[in-house]
N, C-alpha and C positions, 0 to 999 in steps of 0.2 A: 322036794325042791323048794328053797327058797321065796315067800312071795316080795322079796325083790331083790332083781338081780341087776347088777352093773355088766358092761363086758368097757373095756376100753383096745384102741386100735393105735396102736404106734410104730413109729418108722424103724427104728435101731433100739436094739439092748441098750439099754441105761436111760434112754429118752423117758422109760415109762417113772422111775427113783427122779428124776430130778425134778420134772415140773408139775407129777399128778402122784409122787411114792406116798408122802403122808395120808390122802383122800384113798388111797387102794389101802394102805393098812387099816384107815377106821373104819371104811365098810367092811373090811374081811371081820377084822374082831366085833365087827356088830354083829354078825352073822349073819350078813347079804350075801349071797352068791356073788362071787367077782370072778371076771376071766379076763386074761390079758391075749390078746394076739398083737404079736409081733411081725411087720411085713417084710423082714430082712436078718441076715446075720451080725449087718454092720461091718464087713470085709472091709470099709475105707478108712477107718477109722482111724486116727494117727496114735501109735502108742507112748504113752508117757514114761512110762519106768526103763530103764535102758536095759535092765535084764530082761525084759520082754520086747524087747526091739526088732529081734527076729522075727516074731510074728507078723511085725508090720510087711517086712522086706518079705514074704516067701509067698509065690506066685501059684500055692496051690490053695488061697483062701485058705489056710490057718490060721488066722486072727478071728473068721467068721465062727468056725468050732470053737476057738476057746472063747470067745464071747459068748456061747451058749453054756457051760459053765458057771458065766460069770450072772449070768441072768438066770441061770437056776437057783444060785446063790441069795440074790438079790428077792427072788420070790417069796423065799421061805422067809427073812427076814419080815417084808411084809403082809406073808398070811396070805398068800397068791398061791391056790394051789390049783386053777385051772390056766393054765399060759397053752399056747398051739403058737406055732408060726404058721404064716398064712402061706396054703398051699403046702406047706409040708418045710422042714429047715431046708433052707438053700435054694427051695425055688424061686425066689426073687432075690435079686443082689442087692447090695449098695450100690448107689447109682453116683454116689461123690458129690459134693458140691455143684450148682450150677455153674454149667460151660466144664467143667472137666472130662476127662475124655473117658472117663469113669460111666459118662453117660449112656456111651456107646455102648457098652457091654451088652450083650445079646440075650442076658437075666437080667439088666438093671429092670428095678422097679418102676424107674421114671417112664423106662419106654414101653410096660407091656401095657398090653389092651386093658383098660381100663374098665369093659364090662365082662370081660376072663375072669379078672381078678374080684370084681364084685359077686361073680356067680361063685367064687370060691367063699367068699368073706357072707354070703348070704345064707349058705349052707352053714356056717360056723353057729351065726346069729338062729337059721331057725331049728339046730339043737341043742343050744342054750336057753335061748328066749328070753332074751335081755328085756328088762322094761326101759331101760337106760345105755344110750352108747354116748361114749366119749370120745373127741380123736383132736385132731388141729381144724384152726381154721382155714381159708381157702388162701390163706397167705402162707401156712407152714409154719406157721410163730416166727423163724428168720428166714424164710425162703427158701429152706433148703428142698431141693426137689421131689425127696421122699417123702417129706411131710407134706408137701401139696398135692402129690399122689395118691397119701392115704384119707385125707380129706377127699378128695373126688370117691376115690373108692368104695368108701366107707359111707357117702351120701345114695350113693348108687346101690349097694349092697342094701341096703335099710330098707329103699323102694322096693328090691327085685324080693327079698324075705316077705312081705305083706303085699305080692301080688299073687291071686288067687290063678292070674292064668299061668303062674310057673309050675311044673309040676313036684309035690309035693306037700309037707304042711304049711300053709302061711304062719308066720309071726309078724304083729305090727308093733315096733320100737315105737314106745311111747315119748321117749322125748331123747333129743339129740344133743348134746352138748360140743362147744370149742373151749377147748383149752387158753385161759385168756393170763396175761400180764399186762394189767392195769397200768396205764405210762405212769400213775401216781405215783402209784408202789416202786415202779423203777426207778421213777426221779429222788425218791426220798432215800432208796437204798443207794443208790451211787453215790448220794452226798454223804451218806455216815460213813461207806467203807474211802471216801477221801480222807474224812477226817479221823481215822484212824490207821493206825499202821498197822500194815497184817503182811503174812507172809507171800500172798501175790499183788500184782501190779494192778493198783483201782482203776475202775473203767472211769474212761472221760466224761462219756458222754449213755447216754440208753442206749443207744444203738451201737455199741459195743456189747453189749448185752441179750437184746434183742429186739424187733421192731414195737415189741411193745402195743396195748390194744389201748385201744380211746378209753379211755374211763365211763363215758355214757353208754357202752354197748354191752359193757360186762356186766351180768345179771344175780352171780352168784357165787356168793364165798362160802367155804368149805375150814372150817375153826378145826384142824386136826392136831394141835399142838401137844394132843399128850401120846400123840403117835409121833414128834419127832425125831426120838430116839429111831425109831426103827426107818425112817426116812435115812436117815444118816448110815446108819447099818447096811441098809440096801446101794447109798450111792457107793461107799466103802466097798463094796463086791464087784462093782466096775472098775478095776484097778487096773487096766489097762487105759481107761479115759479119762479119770476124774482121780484128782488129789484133793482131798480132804483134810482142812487142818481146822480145826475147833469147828468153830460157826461159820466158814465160809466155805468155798468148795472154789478149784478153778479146772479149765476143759485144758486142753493142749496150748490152748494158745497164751495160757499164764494169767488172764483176767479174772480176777478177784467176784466171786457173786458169794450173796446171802444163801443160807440153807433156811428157807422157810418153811414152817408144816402149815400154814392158810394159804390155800392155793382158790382159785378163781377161773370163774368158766362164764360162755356165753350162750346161751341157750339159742338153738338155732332151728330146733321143732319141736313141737308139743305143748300144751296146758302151762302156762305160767301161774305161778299162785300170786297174789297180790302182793304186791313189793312197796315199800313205804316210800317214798320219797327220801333220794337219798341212801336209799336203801338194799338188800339185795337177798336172794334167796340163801337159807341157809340147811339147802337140804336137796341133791341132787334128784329126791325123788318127791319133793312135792309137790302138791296139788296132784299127786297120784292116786 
């Protein structure tokens, strides 16, 4: 086994290519243990390509199987050869945007017990043994309701894994991380893809983008840029969500975003190493 391992926790197939693909390919080819659990099929997902359009309309979750394809896909690209979805595929749904009626659903993610789904997510963690979990922060990166789901889950899971009165082995995750976008970095990327012309429509404002994290809370940047090729390889295997044209990528809704491999986190338990002023960690396992 590895002495160190990563696991990260994401809401929907593709979620894990766009905002954390670069950072899972250069730990894989470092030769860290990495595992991906995924807490959903992504069954809401709106499809882009019109000869895949059927999958969207058909009422017996077929978009959520062929999105596990599309993320098996995506793995190999980045050197992810341990993925689970959590609880088993299909046991948790897409829950849809907040207020959709998606919510309802009697498997959305958003509404199951949130310490169910952590005694599942705990079990995962203590037979891998992560020294390192990744997931979203308590906002979801833009609210969407699964990602504030797996953020609860996933902090809960971490406790239940390294308490001695559950039964089994404990494991105690040494440091927890949030997936962070620095409002800097968004502000500086909306103003270059203005001023250039590309094949989707430039965001106005960040918050077309996403809600974006304060720049003072983000603790840690991640240099993967010679893993972007395979970042990009892996969005390219979500092909029912994500178009890809050079250097930018856009989601359904046609907004033009950067494909970056320096991705940025917010440490939200464990050992910090000394960070310069200014400055930020360059090593998801440091001070380990």
């Amino acid at each position: 086994m590895s002495d160190r391992r990563l696991m990260m926790v994401h809401a929907h197939p593709d979620d894990e290519s766009i905002v954390t693909g670069a950072t899972l390919a250069k730990y894989a080819a470092e030769g860290a243990g990495v595992a991906l659990v995924t807490c959903t099929l992504g069954e809401e997902g709106e499809v882009i390509p019109e000869d895949l359009a059927h999958l969207a309309a058909d009422r017996d979750d077929t978009l959520g199987e062929y999105r596990i394809g599309e993320l098996d896909k995506a793995c190999v690209a980045l050197g992810v050869r341990d993925h689970r979805f959590l609880g088993g595929p299909g046991h948790y749904r897409d829950s849809g945007m907040m207020g959709a009626p998606s919510n309802d659903h009697p498997k959305a993610f958003w509404g199951a017990d949130p310490h169910e789904a952590a005694a599942l997510l705990a079990e995962t963690i203590r037979e891998f043994r992560p020294h390192v979990v990744v997931t979203y922060d308590e906002h979801g990166g833009y609210g969407h309701p699964d990602h504030v789901q797996a953020h609860r889950v996933t902090r809960l899971a971490c406790t239940r894994a390294g308490d001695r009165s559950v039964p089994g082995t404990p494991w105690q995750v040494r440091k927890i991380y949030a997936i962070a976008q620095p409002v800097s970095r968004l502000e500086e990327s909306v103003a270059r893809l203005n001023e250039e012309a590309g094949p989707f429509t430039p965001p106005r404002e960040v918050s077309d983008i996403a809600l974006g994290t304060p720049d003072e809370i983000v603790t840690t940047r991640i240099d993967a840029d010679d893993h972007w090729a395979a970042k990009v390889l892996a969005m390219r295997a979500h092909a029912t969500q994500i178009t890809v044209d050079g250097e930018r990528f856009a989601l359904s809704n046609d907004i033009a975003q950067e494909i970056d491999a320096v991705e940025y986190f917010t440490l939200l338990a464990g050992p910090s190493a000394h960070i310069p002023r200014g400055g930020y960690e360059t090593d998801l396992f440091e001070g380990l």
